[in-house]
Structure formats: C-alpha cells, structure tokens
N, C-alpha and C positions, 0 to 999 in steps of 0.2 A: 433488600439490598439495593442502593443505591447504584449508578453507573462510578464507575471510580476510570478514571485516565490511568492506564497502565503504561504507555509511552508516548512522550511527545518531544518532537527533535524536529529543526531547519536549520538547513547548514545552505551556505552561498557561498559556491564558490570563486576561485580568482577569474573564470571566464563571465560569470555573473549566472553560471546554471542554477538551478534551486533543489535542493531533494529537502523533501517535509515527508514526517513520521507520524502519526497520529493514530493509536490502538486505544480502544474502551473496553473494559470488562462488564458486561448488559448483566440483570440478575436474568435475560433471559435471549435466547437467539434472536436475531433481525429476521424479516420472512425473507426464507433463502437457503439461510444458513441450516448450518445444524451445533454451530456451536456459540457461544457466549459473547463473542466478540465482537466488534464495529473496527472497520477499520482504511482509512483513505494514507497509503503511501504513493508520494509524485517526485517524478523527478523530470523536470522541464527546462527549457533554454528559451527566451524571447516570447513566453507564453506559448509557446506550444508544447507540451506534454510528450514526454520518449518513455518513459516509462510510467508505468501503474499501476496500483494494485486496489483493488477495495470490495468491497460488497454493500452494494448499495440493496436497498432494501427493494425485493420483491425477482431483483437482478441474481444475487447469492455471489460465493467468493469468484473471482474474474480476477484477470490485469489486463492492462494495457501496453502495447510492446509494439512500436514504430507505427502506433495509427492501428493496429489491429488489436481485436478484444477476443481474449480465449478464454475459457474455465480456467481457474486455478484451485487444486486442491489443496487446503488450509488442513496443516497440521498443529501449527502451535503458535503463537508470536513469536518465539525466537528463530523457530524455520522460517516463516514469512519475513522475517527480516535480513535474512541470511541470502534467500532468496532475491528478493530486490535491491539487498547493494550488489548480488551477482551481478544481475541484469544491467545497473546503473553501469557497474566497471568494466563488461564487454562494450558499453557503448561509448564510455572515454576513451577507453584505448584503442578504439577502432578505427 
C-alpha cells in the first residue's frame, strides 16, 4: 500500500489567518505513533502559529497551542479534526 492523502484543506481568512489540514494514511505508523497516519494541521496569523497539531516522526502525536507543545492523544482523523477547529474557534472568538 501506497501513502494515499486522506484530507487536504487551506482556508484564509478575511483577517488573512491561515488554517491548513493535511492527513496521510501510511501502509504503516511514523516512529511515534502507534497508528497509520501522518498528519501537520496549522492555524497561524502573520507567520506565527496559535495552533497545531502533528506528529512529526520520532516526536509522536503532539499540538501546539499558544507557543506551548503538549501530547495529544489521536483517536481518529475525524476527532483530530474536530479537535483542532475546537481550538482554532476558542481562539477567534477570544
């Protein structure tokens, strides 16, 4: 099995913030993980990053949430997605 792109999304919005979606389905885990997936979601303003989410290899799943970096437990891509337009929209409307 090949990597196949399971979701890819950037939206800009009218203040000129950015949020990018980017999930892979792997034929096998990244070192980290324990599941199939690859996956860098950003949501940023003027190049500096408010939110994040990914697992970078050797790091495992994480985000990033006002400059600090925590574990994040991966359940699915649709939680993970759920998940981080959360995050995005407490920080809009904040």
């Amino acid at each position: 099995m090949k990597a196949v792109r399971v979701h890819n999304e950037k939206f800009v919005l009218p203040d000129g913030s950015i949020a990018e979606l980017v999930i892979w389905k792997l034929p096998k885990p990244v070192l980290g993980s324990k599941h199939p997936y690859k996956y860098r979601l950003y949501f940023g303003r003027n190049g500096v990053r408010i939110v994040g989410y990914d697992n970078e290899r050797g790091k495992g799943d994480h985000r990033h949430l006002d400059g600090v970096e925590m574990f994040y437990e991966f359940t699915s891509p649709e939680k993970l997605i759920e998940d981080f337009l959360a995050d995005v929209l407490e920080r809009l409307v904040a």
